[in-house]
C-alpha positions as CSV (number, residue, x, y, z in Angstrom):
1,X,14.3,-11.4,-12.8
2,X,11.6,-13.8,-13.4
3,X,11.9,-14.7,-17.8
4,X,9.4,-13.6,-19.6
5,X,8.5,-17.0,-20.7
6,X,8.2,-18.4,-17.8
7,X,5.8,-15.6,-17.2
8,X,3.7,-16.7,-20.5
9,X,3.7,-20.5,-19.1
10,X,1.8,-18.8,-15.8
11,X,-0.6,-17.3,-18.1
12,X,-1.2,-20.2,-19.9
13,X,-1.6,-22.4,-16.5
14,X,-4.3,-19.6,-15.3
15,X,-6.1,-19.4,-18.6
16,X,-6.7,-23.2,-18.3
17,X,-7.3,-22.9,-14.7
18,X,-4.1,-25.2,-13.2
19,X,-2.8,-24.6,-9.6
20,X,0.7,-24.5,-9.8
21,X,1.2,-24.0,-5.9
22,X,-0.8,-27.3,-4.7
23,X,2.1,-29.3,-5.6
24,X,4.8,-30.5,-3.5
25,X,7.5,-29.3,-5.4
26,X,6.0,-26.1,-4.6
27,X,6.7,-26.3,-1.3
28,X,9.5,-23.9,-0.4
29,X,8.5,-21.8,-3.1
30,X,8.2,-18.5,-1.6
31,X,11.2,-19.1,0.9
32,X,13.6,-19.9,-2.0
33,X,12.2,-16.6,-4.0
34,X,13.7,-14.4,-0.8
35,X,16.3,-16.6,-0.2
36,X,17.7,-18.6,-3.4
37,X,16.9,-16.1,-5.9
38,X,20.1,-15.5,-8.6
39,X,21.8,-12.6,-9.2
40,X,22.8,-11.4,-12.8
41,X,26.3,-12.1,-14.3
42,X,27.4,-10.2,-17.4
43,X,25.0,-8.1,-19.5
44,X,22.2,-9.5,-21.0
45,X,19.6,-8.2,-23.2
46,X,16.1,-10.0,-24.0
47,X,13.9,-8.6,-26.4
48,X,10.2,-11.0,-26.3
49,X,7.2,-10.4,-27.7
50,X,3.5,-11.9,-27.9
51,X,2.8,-12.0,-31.7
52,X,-0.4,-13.5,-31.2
53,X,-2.7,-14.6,-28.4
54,X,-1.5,-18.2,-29.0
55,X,2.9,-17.1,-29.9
56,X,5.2,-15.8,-28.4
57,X,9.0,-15.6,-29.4
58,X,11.6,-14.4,-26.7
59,X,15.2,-13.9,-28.1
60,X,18.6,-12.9,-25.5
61,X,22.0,-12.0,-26.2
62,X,24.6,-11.5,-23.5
63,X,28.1,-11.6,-22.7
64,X,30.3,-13.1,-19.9
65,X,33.7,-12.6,-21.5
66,X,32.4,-14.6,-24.2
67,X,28.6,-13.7,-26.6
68,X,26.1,-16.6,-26.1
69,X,22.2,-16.5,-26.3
70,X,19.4,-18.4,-26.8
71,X,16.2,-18.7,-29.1
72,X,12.9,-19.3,-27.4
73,X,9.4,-20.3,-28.7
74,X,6.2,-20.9,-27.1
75,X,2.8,-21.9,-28.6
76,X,-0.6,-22.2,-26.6
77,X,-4.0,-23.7,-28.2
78,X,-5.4,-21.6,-25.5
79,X,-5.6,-17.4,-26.6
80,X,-3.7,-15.9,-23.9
81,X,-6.1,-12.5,-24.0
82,X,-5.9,-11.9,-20.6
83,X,-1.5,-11.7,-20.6
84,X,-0.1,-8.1,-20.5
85,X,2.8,-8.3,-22.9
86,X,3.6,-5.1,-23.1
87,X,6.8,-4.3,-20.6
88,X,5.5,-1.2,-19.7
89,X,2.4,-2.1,-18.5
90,X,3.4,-5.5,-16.9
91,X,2.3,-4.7,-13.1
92,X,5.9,-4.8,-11.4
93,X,4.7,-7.3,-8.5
94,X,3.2,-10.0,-11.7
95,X,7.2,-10.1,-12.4
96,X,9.3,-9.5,-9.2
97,X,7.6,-10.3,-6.2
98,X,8.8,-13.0,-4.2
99,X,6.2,-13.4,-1.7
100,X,2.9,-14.9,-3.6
101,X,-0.2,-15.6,-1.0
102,X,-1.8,-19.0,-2.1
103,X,-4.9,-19.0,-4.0
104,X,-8.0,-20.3,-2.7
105,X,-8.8,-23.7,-3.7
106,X,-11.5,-24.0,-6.9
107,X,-14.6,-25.8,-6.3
108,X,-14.7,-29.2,-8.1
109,X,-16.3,-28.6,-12.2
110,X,-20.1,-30.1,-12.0
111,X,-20.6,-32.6,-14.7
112,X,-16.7,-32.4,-15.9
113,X,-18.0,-29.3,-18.5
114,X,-14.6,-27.9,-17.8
115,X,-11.5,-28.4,-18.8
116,X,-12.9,-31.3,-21.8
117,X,-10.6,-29.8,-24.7
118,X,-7.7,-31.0,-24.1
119,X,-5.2,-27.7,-24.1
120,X,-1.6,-27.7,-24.4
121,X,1.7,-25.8,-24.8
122,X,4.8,-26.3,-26.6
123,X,8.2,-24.4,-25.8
124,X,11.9,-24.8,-27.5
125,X,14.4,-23.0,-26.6
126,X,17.9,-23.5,-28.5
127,X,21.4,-21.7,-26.8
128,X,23.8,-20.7,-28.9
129,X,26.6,-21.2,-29.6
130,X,26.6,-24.3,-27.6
131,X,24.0,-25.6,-29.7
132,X,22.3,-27.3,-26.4
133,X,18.4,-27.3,-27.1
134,X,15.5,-27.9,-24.0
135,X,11.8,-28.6,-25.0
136,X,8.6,-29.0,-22.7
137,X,5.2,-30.0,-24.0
138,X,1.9,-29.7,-21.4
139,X,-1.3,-31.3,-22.2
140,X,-4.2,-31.6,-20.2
141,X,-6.3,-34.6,-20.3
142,X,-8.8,-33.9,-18.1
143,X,-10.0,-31.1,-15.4
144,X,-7.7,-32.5,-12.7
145,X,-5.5,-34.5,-15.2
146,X,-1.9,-33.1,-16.9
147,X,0.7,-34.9,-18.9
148,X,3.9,-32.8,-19.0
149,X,7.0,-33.9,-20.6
150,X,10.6,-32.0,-21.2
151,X,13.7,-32.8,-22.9
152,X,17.4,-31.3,-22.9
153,X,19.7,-32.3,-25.6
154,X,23.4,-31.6,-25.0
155,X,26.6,-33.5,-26.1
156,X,28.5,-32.7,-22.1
157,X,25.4,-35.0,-21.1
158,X,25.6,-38.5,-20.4
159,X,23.8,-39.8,-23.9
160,X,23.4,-37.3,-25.4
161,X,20.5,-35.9,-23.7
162,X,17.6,-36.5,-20.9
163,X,14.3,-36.5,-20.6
164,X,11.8,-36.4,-18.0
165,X,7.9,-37.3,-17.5
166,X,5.7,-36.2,-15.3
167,X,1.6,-37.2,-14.8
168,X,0.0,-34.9,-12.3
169,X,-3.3,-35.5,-10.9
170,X,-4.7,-32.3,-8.8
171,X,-8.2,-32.9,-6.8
172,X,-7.8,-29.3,-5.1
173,X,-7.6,-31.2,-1.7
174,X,-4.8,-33.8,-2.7
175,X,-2.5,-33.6,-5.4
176,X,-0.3,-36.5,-6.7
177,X,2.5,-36.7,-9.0
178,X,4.3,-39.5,-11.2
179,X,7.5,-39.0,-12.8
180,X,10.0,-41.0,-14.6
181,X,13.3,-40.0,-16.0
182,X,15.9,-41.2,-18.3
183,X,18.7,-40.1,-16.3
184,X,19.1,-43.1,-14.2
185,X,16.6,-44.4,-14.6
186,X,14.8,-42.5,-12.1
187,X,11.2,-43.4,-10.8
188,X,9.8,-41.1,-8.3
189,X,6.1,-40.4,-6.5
190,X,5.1,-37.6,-4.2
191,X,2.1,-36.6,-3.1
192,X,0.6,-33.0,-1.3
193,X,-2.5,-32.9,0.8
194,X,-4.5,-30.2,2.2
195,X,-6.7,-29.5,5.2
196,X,-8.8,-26.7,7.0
197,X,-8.8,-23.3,6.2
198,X,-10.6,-23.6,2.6
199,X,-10.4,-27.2,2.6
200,X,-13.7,-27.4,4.1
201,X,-15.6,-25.6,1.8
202,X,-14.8,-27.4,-1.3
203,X,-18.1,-29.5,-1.5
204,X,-20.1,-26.7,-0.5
205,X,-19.5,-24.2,-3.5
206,X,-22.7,-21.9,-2.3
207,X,-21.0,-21.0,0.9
208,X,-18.4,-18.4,0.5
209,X,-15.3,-18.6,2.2
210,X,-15.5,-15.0,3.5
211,X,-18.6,-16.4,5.5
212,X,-16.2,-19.0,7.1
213,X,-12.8,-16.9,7.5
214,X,-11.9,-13.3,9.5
215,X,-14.5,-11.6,8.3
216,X,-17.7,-13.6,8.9
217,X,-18.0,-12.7,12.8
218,X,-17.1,-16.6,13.7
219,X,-14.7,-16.1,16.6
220,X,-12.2,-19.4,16.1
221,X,-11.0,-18.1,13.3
222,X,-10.5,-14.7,13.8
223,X,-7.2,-14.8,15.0
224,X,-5.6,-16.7,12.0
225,X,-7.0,-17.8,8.7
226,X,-4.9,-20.5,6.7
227,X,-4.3,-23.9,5.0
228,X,-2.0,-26.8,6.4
229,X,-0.7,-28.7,3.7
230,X,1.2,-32.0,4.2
231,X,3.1,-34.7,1.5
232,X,6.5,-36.4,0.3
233,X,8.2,-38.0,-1.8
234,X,9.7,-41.3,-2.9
235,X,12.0,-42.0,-5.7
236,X,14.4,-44.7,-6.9
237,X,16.9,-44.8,-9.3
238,X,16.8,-48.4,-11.3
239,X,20.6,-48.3,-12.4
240,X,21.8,-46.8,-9.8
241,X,20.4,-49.2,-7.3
242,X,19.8,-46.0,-4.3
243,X,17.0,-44.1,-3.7
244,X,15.5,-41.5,-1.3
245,X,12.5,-39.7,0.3
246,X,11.3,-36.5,2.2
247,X,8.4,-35.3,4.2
248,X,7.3,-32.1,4.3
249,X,4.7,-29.5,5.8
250,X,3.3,-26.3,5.4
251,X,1.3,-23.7,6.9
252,X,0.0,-20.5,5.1
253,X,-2.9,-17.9,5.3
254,X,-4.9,-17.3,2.8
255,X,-5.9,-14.6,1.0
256,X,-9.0,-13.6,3.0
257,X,-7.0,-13.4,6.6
258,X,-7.0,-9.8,7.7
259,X,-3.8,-10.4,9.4
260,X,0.0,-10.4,8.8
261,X,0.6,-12.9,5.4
262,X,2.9,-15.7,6.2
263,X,4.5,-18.9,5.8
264,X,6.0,-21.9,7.7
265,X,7.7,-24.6,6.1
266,X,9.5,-27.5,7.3
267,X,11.1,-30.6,5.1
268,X,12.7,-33.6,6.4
269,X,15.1,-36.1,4.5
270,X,15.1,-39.3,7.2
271,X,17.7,-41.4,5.2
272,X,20.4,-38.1,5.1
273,X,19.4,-36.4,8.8
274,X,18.4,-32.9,7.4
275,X,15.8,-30.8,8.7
276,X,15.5,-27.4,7.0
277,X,12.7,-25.0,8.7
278,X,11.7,-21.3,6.7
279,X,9.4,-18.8,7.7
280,X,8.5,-16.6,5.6
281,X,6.4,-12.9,6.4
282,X,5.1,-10.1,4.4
283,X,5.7,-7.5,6.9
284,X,3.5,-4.7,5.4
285,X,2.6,-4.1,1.8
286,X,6.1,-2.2,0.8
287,X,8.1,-5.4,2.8
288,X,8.7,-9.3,3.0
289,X,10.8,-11.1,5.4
290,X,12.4,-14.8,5.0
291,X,14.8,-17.0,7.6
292,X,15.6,-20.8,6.8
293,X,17.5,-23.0,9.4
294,X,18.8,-26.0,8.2
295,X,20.2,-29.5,10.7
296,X,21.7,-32.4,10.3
297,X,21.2,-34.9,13.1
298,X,24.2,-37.0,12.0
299,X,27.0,-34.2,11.9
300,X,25.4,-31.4,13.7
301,X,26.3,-28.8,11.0
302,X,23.9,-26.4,10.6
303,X,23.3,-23.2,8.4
304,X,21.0,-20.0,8.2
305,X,20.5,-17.8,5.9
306,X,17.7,-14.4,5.9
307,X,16.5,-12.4,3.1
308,X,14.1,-9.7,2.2
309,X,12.6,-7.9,0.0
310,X,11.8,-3.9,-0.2
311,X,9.8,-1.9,-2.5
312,X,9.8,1.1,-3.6
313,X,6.7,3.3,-4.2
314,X,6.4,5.3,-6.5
315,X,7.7,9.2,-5.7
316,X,9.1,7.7,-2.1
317,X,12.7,9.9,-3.0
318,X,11.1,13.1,-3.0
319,X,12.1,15.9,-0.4
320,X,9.1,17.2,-0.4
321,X,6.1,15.2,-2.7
322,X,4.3,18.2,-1.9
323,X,6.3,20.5,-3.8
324,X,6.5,18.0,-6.8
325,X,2.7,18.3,-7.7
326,X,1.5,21.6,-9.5
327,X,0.0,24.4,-7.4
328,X,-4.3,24.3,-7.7
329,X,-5.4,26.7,-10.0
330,X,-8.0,29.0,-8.4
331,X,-10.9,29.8,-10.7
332,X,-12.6,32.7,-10.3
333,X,-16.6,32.4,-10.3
334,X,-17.3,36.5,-10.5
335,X,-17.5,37.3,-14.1
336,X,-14.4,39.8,-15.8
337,X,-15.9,43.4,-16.1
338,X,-16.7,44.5,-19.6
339,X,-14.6,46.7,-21.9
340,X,-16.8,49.6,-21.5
341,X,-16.9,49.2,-18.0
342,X,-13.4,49.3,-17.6
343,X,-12.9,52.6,-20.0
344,X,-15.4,54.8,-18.3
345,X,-14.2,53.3,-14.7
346,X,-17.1,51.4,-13.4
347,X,-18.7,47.9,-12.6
348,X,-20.7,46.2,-15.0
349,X,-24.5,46.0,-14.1
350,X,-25.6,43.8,-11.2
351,X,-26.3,40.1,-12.3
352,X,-29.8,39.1,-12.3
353,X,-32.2,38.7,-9.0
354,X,-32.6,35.2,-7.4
355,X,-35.7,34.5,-8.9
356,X,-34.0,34.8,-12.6
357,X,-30.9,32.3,-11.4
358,X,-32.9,29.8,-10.4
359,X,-35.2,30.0,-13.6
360,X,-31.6,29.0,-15.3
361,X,-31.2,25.1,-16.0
362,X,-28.8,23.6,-13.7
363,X,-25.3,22.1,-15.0
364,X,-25.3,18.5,-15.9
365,X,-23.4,17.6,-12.7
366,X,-25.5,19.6,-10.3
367,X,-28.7,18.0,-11.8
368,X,-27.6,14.4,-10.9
369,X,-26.5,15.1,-7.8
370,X,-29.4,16.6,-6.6
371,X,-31.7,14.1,-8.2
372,X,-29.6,11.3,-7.5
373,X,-31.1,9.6,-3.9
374,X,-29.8,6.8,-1.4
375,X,-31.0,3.7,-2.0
376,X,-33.4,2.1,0.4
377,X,-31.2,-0.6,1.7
378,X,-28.8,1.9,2.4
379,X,-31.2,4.3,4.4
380,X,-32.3,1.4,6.4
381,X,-28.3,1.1,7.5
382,X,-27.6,4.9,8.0
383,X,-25.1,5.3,5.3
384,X,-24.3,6.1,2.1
385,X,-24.5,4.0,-1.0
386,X,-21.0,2.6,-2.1
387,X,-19.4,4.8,-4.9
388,X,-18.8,3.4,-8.2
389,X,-15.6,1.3,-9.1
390,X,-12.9,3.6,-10.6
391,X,-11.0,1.9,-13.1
392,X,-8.3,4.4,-13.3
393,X,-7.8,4.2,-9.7
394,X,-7.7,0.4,-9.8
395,X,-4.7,0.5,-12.5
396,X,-2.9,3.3,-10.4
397,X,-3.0,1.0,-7.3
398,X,-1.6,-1.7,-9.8
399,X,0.9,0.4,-10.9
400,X,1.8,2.2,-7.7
401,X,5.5,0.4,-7.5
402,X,8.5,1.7,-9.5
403,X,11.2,-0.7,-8.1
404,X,12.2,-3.7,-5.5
405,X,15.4,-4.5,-3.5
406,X,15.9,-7.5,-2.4
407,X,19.1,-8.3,-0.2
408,X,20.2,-11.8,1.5
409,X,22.9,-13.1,4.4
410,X,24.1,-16.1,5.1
411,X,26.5,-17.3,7.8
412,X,29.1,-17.7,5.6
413,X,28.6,-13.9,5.2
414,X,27.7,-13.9,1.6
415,X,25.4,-11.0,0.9
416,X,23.2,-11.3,-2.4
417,X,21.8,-7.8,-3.4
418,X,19.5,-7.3,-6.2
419,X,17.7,-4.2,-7.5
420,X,15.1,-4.5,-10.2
421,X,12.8,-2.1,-11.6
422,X,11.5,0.0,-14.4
423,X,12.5,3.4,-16.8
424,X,10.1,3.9,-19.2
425,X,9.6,0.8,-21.5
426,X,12.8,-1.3,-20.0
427,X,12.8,-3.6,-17.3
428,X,16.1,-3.8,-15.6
429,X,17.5,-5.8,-13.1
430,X,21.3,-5.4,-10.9
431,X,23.2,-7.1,-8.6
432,X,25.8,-8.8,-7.3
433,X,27.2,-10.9,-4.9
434,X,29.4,-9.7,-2.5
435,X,31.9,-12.2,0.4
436,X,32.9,-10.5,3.4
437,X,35.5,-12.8,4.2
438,X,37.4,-11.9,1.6
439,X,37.7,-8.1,1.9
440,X,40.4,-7.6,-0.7
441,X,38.0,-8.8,-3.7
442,X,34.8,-8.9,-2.1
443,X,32.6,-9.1,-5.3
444,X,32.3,-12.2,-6.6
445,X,29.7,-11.8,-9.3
446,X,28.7,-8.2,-10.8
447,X,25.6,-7.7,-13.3
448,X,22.7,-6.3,-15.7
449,X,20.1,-7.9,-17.2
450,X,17.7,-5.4,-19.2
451,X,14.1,-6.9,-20.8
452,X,12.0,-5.1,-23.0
453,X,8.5,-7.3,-24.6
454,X,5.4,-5.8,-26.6
């Protein structure tokens, strides 16, 4: 289950308007979500809140035959107003979904208005009773500029600790990345570039990108809608005296293609002969698919694995969902006869004529309806006007998922199952890992993890 600071640090990179995704780290991020994601050990227990706009404190106890836990703070310059703390009204997918459609690229910030205060974050986290301690600090220094820097203090590590910086520079069409590390003395570069689909469209702001995609009647692109993004990497370790490097590319739809959602990923390492492919589908909107294939040229070993994801819908267990909701009440429009009427056994006297009725002022409802008239434009077009935006509808549809299961294979015929979900004000999460090779104690790991925030 994704940690509810890590969730805060999304808020905080959408508040201040930072792409995550158009990184090259980020490559193979939805195929490791449905392939890679972990399984609980133990019990654990995490209780988080949002004091404020700009705090947030997370604490966890658990036990794997011994009690540890862990401290967490996080402070933001930026109010986090629009970050649902509450557990109970998180929307389910915000947390657990593992398929995540990329955003469409932002338009470049005219004039550099945005982005000129310079925002950051601060997170510590300190785990007891091993006393190791991790910090991160973010600060933006410009609309398309980010300094991030984190630390991990242990004594098991080599010094003491290790620390890692990290300048990223993100243009919406390119992104590039410095890093330098003390473990090492590792230097490293990589880079992530992106073309066609919204790419196109980034110096021309006033053109929508529904105009250019599925739904703008231009026949080329009808068929598919999506970005192809391309990069690598190069680093070198300076005590060490080794390095390395990958190339990688990536093709996914956007949000505005009417088709299937997918993904298509494949990395190369040159110097180690691996090629991993992934492809990654979200079948319908209850159901994601994910395969990855991995080679190595030099020894011919290879591995698979597949994984997937199923949710659960609200109500989807009943027998019957018809027999679940209450019967309609029929309400009677004739009037109940009198008490006189009823003692000397006859009707009450005949309602008034026509003529009276319609004298009668009309209820509220009635009125608007018949006064209310189509609009012009939509005479002209043969059809009704649009009806008004619900809002309780829109946080039904938001809410509309009660649970996900999500289930993975691979050829060494270890099955990761996972089931997380919902009751009441708790957030839950179960699995385990399971080897069929070895029938006789096939479960290796066995879990619950429980998270309640406000």
């Amino acid at each position: 289950m994704r940690e509810f600071m890590d969730y805060i640090q999304s808020a905080f990179y959408a508040a201040t308007g930072w792409n995550r995704d158009n990184s090259y780290s980020s490559l193979n991020a939805t195929s490791d979500a449905l392939l890679n994601f972990p399984t609980p050990r133990g019990l654990r227990l995490t209780l988080s809140s949002l004091a404020t706009p700009q705090f947030a404190t997370s604490y966890q106890l658990g036990t794997i035959g011994v009690v540890d836990g862990s401290i967490s703070y996080l402070y933001s310059t930026v109010p986090l107003h629009n970050a649902i703390a509450q557990s109970d009204k998180i929307p389910l997918p915000d947390l657990l979904r593992s398929y995540r459609p990329l955003a469409e690229l932002p338009c470049p910030a005219g004039g550099g208005q945005v982005g000129l205060k310079k925002d950051g974050l601060a997170y510590g986290r300190l785990y007891l009773p091993m006393s190791m301690l991790e910090a991160l600090v973010v600060r933006r220094i410009s609309p398309a500029l980010q300094f991030q820097l984190s630390a991990v203090s242990n004594q098991t590590l080599r010094n003491g600790g290790t620390m890692l910086g990290m300048v990223q520079y993100d243009e919406g069409q390119y992104a590039v990345e410095g890093l330098a590390s003390s473990d090492g003395g590792l230097l490293g570069v990589r880079g992530l570039y992106n073309f066609g689909g919204d790419v196109g469209h980034l110096n021309t702001p006033a053109q929508s990108a529904s105009s250019n995609g599925n739904g703008g009647g231009n026949g080329e692109r009808e068929r598919i809608y999506g970005r192809f993004s391309t990069g690598a990497e190069l680093y070198y370790g300076t005590l060490n005296k080794s390095g390395g490097m990958s190339l990688g590319a990536r093709f996914a739809t956007l949000p505005t293609h009417k088709g299937t959602p997918l993904t298509a990923t494949m990395t190369i390492n040159p110097l180690m002969g691996n090629i991993n492919w992934s492809y990654a589908v979200m079948a319908g909107s209850y159901c994601s698919l994910a395969t990855r294939m991995n080679f190595n040229v030099y020894s011919y070993e290879s591995d698979w694995a597949v994984g997937m994801e199923l949710w659960r819908k609200k109500g989807a267990w009943s027998i019957n969902p018809e027999m679940d909701e209450a019967p309609p009440t029929i309400v009677s429009t004739a009037p109940e006869r009198s008490f006189q009427a009823k003692m000397e056994w006859r009707l009450d006297d005949p309602l008034p004529t026509l003529a009276t009725a319609e004298a009668l002022p009309l209820p509220t409802d009635e009125a608007q309806s018949k006064t209310q008239e189509r609009s012009f434009q939509a005479k002209m077009e043969w059809r009704l006007d649009e009806p008004d935006v619900d809002l309780t509808t829109t946080n039904e549809e938001d809410d509309e998922y009660s649970g996900v299961l999500k289930a993975r294979l691979d050829q060494h015929l270890r099955v990761g199952l996972l089931w997380e979900g919902r009751v009441k004000s708790l957030l839950f999460s179960l699995g385990s890992s399971v080897d069929l090779r070895r029938l006789d104690s096939p479960f290796r790991t066995l879990g619950l993890e429980v998270q309640f925030s406000s």
